[in-house]
Backbone as JSON Lines, residues from 0, in Angstrom:
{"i":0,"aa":"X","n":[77.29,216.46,205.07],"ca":[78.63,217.0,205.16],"c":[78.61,218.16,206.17]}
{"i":1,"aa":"X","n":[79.5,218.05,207.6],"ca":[79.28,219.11,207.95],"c":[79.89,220.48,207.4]}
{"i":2,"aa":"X","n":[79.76,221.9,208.03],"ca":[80.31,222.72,207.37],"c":[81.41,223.21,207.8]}
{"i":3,"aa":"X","n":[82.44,223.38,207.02],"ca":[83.79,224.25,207.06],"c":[83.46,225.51,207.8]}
{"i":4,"aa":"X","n":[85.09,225.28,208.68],"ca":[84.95,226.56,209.15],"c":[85.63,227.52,208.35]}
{"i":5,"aa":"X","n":[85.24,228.86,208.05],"ca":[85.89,229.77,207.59],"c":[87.42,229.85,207.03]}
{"i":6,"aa":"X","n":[87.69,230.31,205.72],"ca":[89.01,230.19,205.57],"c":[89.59,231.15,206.18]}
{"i":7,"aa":"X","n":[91.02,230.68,206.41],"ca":[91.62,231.93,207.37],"c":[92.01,233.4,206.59]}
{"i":8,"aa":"X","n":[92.01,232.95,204.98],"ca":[91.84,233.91,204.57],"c":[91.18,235.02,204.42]}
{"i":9,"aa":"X","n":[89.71,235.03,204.15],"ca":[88.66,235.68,204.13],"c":[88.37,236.79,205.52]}
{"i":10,"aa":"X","n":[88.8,235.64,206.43],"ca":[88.9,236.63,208.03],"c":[90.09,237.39,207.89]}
{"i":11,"aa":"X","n":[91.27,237.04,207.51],"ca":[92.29,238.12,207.16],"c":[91.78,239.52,206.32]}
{"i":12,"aa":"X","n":[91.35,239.5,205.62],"ca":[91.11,240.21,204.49],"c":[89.7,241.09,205.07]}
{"i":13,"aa":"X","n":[88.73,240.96,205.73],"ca":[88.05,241.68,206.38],"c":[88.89,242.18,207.25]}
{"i":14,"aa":"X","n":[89.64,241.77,208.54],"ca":[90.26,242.66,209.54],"c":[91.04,243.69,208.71]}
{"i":15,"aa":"X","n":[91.5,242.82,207.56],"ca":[92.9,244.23,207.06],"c":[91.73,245.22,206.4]}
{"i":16,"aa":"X","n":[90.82,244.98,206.11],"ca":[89.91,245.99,205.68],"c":[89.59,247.1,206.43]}
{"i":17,"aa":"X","n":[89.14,246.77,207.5],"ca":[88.38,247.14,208.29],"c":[89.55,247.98,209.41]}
{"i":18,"aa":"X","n":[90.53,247.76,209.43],"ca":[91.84,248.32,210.17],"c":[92.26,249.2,208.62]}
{"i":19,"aa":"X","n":[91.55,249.27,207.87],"ca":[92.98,250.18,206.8],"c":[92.44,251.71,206.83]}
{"i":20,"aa":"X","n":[92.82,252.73,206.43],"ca":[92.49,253.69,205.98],"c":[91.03,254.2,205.37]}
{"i":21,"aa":"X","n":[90.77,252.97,204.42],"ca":[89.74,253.24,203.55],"c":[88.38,252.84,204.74]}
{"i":22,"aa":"X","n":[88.84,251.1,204.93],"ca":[87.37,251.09,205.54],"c":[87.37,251.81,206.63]}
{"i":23,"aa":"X","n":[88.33,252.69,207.78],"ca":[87.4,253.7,209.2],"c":[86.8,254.72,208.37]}
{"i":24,"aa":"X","n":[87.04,255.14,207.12],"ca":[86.09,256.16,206.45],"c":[85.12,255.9,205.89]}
{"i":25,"aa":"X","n":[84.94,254.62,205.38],"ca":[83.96,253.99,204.84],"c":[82.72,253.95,205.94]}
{"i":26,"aa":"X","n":[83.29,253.52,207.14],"ca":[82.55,253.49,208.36],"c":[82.19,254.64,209.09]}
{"i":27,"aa":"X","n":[82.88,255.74,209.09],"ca":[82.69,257.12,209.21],"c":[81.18,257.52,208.42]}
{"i":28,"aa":"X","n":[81.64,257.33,206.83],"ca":[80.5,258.03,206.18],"c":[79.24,257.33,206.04]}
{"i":29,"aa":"X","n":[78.94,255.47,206.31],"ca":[78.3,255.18,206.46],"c":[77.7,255.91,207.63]}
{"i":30,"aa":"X","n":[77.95,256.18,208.53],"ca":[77.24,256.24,209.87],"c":[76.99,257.95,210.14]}
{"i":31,"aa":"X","n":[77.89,258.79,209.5],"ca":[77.01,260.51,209.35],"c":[76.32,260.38,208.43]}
{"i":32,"aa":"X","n":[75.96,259.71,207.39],"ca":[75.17,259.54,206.44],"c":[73.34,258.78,207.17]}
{"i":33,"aa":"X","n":[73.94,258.07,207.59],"ca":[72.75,257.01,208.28],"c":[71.78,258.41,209.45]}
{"i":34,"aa":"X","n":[73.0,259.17,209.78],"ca":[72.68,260.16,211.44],"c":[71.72,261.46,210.05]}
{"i":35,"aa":"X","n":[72.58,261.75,209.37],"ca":[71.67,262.96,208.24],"c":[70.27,262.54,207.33]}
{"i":36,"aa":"X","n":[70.52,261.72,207.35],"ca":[69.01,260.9,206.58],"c":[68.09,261.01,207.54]}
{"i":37,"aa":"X","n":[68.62,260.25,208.91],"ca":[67.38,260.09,210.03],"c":[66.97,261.22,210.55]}
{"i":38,"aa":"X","n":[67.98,261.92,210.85],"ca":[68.14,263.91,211.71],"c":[66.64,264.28,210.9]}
{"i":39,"aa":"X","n":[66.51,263.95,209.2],"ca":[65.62,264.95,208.54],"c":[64.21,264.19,208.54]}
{"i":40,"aa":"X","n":[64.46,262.77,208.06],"ca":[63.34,261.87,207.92],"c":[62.27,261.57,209.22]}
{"i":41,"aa":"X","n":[62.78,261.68,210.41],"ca":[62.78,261.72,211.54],"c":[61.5,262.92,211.72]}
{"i":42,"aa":"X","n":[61.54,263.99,211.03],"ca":[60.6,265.11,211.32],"c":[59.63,265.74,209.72]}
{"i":43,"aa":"X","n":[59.65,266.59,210.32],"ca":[58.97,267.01,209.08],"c":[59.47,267.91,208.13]}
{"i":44,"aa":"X","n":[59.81,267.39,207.15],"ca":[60.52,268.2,206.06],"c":[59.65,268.69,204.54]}
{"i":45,"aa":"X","n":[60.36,269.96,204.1],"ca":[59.51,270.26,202.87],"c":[60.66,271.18,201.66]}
{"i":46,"aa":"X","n":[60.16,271.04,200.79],"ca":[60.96,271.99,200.15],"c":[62.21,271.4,199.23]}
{"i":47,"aa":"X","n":[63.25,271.94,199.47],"ca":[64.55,271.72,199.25],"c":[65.13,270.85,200.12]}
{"i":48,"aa":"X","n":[64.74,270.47,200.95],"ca":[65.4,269.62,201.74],"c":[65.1,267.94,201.48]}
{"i":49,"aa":"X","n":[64.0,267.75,200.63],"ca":[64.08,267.03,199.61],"c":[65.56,266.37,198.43]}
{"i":50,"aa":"X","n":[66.29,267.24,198.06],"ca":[67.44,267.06,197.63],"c":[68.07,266.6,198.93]}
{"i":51,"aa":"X","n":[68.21,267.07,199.94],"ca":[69.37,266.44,200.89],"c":[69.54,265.28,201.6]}
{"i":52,"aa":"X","n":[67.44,264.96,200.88],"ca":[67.44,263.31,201.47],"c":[68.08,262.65,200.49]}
{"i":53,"aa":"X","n":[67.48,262.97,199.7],"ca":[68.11,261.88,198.33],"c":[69.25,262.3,198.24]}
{"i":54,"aa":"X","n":[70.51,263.32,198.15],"ca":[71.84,262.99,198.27],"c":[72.33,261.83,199.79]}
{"i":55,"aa":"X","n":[71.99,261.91,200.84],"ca":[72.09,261.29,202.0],"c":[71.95,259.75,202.17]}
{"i":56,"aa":"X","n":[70.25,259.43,201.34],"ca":[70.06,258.36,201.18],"c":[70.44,257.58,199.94]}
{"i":57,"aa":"X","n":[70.48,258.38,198.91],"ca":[71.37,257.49,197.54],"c":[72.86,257.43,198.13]}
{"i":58,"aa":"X","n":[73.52,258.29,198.5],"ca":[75.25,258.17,199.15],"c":[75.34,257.21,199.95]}
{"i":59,"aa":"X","n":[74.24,256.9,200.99],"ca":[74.54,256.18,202.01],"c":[74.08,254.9,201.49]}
{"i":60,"aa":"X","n":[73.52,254.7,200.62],"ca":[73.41,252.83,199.74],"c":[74.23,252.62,199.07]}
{"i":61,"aa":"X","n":[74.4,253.55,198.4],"ca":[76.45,253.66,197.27],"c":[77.68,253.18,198.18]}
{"i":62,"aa":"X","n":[77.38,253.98,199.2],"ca":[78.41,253.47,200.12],"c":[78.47,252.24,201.03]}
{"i":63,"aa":"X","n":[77.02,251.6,201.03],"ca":[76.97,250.62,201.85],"c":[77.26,249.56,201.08]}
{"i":64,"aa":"X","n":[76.93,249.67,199.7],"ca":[77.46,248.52,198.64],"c":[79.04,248.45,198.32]}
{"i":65,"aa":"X","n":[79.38,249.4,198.39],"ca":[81.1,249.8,198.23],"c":[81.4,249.1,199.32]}
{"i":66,"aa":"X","n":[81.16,249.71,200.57],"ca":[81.93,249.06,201.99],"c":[81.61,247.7,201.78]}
{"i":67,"aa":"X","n":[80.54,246.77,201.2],"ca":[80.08,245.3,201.8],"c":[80.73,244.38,200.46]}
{"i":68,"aa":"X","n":[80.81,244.86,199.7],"ca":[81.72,244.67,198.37],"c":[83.03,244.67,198.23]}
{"i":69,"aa":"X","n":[83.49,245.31,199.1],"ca":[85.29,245.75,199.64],"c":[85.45,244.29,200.53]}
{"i":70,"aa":"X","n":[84.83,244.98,201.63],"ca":[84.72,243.59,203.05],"c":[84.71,241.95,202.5]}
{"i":71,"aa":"X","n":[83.81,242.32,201.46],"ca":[83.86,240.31,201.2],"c":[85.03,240.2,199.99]}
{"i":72,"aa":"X","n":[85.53,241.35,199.55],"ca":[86.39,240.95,199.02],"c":[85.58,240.37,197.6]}
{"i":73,"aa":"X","n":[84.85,241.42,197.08],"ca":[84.26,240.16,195.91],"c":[83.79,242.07,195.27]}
{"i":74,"aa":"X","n":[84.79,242.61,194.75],"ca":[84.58,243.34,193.9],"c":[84.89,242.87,192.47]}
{"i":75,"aa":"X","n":[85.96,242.16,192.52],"ca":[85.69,241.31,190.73],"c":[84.64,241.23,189.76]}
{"i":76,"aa":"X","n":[83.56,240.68,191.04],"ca":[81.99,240.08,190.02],"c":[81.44,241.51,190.05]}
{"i":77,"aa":"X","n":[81.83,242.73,190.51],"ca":[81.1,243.61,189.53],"c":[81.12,243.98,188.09]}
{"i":78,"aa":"X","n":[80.65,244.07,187.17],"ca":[80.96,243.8,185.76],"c":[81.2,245.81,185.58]}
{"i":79,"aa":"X","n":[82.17,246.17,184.04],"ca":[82.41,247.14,183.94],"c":[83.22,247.53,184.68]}
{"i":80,"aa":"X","n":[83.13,248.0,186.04],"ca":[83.65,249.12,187.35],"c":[84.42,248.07,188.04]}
{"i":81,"aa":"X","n":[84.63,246.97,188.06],"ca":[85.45,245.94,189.24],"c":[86.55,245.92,188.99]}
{"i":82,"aa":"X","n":[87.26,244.52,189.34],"ca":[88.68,244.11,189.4],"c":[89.54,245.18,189.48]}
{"i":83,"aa":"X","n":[90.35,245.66,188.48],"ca":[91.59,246.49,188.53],"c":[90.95,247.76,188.52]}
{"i":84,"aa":"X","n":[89.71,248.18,188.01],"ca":[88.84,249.57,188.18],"c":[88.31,249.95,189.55]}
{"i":85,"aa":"X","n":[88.53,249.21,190.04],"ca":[87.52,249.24,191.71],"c":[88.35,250.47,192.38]}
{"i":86,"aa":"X","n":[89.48,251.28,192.65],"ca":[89.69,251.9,193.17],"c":[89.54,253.17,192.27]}
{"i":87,"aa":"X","n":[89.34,253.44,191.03],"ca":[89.25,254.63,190.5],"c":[87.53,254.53,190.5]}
{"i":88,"aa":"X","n":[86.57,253.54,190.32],"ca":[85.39,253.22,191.01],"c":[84.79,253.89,192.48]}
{"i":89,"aa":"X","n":[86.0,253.44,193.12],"ca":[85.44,254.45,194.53],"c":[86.17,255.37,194.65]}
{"i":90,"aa":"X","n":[86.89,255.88,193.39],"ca":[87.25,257.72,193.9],"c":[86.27,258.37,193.19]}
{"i":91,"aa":"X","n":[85.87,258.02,191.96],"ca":[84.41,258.49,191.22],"c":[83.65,258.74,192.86]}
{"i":92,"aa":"X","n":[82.93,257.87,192.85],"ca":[82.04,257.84,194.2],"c":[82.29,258.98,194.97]}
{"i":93,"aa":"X","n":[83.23,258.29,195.39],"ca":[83.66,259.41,196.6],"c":[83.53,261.09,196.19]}
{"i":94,"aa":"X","n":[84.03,261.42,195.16],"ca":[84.13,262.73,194.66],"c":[83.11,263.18,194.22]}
{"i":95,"aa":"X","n":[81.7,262.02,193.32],"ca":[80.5,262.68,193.37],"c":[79.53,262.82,194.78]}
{"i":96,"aa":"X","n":[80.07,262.03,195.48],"ca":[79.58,262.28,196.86],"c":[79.86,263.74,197.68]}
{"i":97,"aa":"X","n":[81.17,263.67,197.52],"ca":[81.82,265.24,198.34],"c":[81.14,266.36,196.93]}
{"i":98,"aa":"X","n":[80.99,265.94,196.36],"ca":[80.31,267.39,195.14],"c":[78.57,267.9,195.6]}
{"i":99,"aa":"X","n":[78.23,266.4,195.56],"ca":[76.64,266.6,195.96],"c":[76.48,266.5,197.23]}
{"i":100,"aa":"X","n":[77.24,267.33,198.02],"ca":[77.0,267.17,199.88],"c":[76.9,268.58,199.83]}
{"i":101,"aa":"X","n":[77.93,269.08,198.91],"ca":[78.36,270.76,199.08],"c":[77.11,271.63,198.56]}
{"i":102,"aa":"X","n":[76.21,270.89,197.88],"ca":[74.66,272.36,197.81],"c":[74.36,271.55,198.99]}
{"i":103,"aa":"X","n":[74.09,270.04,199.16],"ca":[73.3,270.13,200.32],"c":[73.72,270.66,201.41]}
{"i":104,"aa":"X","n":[75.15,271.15,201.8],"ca":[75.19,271.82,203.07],"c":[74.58,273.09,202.94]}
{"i":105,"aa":"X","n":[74.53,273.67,201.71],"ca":[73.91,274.88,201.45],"c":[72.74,275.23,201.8]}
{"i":106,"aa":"X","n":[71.99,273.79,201.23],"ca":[70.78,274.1,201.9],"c":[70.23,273.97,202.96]}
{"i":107,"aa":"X","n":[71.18,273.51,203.64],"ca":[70.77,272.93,205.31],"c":[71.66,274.8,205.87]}
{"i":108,"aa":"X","n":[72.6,274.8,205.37],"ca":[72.5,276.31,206.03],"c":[71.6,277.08,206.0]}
{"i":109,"aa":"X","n":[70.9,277.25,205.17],"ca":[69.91,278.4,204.5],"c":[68.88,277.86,205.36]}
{"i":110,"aa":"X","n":[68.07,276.57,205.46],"ca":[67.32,276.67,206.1],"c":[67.35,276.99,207.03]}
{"i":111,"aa":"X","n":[68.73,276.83,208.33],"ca":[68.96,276.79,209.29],"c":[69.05,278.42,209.68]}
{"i":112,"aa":"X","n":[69.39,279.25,209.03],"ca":[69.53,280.59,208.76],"c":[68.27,281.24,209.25]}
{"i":113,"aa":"X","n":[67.28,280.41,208.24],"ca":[66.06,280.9,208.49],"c":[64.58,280.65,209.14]}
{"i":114,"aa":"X","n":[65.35,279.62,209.98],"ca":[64.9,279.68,211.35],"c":[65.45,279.58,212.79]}
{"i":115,"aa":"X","n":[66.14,280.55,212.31],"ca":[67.28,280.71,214.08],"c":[66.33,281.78,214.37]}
{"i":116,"aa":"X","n":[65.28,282.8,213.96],"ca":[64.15,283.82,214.97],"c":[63.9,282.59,216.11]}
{"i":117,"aa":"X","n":[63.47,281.18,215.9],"ca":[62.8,280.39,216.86],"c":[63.48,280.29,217.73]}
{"i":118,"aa":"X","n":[65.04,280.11,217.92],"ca":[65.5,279.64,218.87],"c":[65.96,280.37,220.31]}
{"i":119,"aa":"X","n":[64.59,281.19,220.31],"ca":[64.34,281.39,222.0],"c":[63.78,280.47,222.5]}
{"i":120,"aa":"X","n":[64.05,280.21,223.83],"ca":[63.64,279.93,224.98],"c":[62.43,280.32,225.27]}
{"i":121,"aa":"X","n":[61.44,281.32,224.88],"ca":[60.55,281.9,225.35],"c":[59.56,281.19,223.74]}
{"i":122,"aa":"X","n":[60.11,280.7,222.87],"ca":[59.61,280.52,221.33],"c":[58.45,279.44,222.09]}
{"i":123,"aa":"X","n":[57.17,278.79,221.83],"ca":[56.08,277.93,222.12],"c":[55.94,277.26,220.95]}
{"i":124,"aa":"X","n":[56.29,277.41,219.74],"ca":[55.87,277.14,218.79],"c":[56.61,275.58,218.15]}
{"i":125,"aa":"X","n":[55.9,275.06,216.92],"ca":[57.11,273.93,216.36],"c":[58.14,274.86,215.83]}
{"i":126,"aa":"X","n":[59.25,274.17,216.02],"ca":[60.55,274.95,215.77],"c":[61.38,273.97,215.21]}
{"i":127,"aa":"X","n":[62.34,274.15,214.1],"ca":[63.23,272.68,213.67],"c":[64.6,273.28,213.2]}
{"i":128,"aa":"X","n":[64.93,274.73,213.71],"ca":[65.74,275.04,213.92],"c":[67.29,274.15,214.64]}
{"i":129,"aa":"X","n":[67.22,273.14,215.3],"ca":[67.54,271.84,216.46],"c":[67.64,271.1,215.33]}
{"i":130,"aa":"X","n":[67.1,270.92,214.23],"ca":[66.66,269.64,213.56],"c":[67.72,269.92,212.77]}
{"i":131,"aa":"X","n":[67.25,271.29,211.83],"ca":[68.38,271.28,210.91],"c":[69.57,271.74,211.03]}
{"i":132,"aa":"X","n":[70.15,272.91,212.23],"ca":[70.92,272.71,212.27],"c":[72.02,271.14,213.09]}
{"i":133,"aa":"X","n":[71.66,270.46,213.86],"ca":[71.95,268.97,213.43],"c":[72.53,268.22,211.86]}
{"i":134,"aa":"X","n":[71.35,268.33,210.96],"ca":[71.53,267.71,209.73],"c":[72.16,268.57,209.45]}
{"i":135,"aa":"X","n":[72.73,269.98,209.63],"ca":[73.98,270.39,208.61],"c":[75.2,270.21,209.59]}
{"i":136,"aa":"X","n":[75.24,269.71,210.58],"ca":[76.41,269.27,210.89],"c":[76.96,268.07,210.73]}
{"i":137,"aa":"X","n":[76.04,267.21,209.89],"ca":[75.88,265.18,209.71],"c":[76.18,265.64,208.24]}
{"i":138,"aa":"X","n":[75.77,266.88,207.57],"ca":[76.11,266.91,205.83],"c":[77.92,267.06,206.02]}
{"i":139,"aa":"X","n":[78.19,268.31,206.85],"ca":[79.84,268.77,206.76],"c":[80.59,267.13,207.13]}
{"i":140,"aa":"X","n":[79.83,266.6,207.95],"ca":[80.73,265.89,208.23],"c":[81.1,264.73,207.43]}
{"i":141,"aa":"X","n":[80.12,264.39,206.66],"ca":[79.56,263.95,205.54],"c":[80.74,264.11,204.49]}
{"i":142,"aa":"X","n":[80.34,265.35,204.35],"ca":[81.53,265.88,202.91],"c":[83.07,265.59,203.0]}
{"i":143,"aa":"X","n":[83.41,265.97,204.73],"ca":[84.63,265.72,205.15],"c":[85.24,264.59,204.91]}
{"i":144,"aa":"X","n":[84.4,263.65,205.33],"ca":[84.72,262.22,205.1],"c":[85.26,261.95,203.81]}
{"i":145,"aa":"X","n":[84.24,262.49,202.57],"ca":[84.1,261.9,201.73],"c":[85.18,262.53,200.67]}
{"i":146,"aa":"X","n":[85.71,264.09,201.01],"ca":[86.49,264.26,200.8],"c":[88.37,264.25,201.36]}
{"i":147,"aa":"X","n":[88.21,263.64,201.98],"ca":[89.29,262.93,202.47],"c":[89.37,261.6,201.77]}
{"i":148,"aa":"X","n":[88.19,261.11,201.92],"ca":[88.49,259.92,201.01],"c":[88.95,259.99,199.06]}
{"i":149,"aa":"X","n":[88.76,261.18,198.81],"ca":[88.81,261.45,197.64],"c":[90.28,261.86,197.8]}
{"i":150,"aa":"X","n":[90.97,262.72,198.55],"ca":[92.55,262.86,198.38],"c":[93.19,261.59,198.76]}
{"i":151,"aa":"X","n":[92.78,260.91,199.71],"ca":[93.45,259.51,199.53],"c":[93.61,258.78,198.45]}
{"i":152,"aa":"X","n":[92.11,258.81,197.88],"ca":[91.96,257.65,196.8],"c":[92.99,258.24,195.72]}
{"i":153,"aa":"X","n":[93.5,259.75,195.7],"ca":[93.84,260.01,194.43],"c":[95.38,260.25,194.75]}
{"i":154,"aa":"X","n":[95.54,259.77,195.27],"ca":[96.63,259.55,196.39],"c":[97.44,258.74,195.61]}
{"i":155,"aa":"X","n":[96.9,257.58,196.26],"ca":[97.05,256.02,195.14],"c":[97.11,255.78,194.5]}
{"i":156,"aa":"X","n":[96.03,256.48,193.61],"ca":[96.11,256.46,192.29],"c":[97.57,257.01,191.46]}
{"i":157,"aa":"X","n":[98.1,257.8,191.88],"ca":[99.67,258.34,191.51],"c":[100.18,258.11,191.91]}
{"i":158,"aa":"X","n":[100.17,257.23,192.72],"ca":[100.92,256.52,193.05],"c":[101.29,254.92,192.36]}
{"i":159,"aa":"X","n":[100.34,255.35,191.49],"ca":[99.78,253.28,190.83],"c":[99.6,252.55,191.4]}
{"i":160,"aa":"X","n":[98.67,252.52,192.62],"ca":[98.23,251.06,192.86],"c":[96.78,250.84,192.36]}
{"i":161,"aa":"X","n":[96.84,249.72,192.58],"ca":[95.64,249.58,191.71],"c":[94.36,248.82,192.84]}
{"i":162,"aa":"X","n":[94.75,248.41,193.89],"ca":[93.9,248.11,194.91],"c":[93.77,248.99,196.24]}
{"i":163,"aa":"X","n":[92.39,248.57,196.42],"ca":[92.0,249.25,197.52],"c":[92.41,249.09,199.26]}
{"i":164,"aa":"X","n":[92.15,248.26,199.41],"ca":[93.16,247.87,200.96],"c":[94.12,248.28,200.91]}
C-alpha cells in the first residue's frame, strides 16, 4: 500500500501553531534556553551555577515536550494534565519556569559581579567574566519569555478558553 500523503489537516494545525502567539514564545524560550545551558556547559563551571544548569536544562526539556506536544496536536494522550487541562498545564509551567529563572538570574549576577576585577584588557589570566555575563543575559531573557507567556496564558484563562492555539 503506498503511503498517504499528509492530511491537510495536521499541516493546518502546525502552521496555526507555529504562527500563534504561544508557539513564537515557545520558540523564543526554547532557543534562550538551549543559548543558557550551552553559554555555561560550554566552559567551566562550579558552585551555584550548578542550579542554573538544571533550571535551564530541566525548562528547556519541559518546554521542548510542551512545544512538540502542542505542534502534533496530540496533547489529549497526556493522562491527568491533557485535553481540556493543557492550557492551565502550560501556565503551571510557564510560571514555575519564570519563578525558577529569577534566583538563577541572581546567581548569574553575583557571579558576574564577582568577576568583573578580570575584565581588563591588560587581565592574562582565565577569565569567565564574558561567559557569565552572557548566561545572565540568556537567563533574563529566559524569564521574559516565560513570563509573558504566563500573562498570556492567564489571559485566557479569564477569559475561558480552554485551548491553546
Amino acid at each position: 500500500m503506498p503511503p498517504q500523503p499528509p492530511q491537510p489537516q495536521v499541516s493546518m494545525n502546525i502552521k496555526k501553531f507555529l504562527n500563534s502567539f504561544l508557539g513564537v514564545f515557545r520558540i523564543m524560550q526554547i532557543l534562550f534556553g538551549a543559548g543558557l545551558w550551552v553559554t555555561i556547559a560550554a566552559h567551566k563551571y562550579e558552585g551555584s551555577i550548578h542550579f542554573v544548569l538544571f533550571v535551564a536544562v530541566l525548562f528547556w526539556l519541559l518546554t521542548l515536550a510542551l512545544f512538540f506536544l502542542t505542534l502534533l496536536d496530540k496533547q489529549d494522550l497526556v493522562p491527568v494534565v491533557g485535553g481540556e487541562r493543557w492550557l492551565c498545564t502550560n501556565l503551571a509551567h510557564d510560571a514555575a519556569a519564570a519563578a525558577l529563572y529569577l534566583p538563577a538570574i541572581g546567581v548569574m549576577i553575583y557571579k558576574t559581579d564577582r568577576n568583573s576585577y578580570c575584565n581588563l584588557e591588560l587581565y592574562k589570566h582565565l577569565c569567565l567574566y564574558k561567559v557569565y555575563l552572557t548566561a545572565a543575559v540568556f537567563a533574563c531573557l529566559c524569564c521574559l519569555a516565560y513570563l509573558v507567556s504566563v500573562i498570556y496564558g492567564a489571559c485566557r484563562k479569564c477569559r475561558g478558553e480552554q485551548t491553546v492555539i
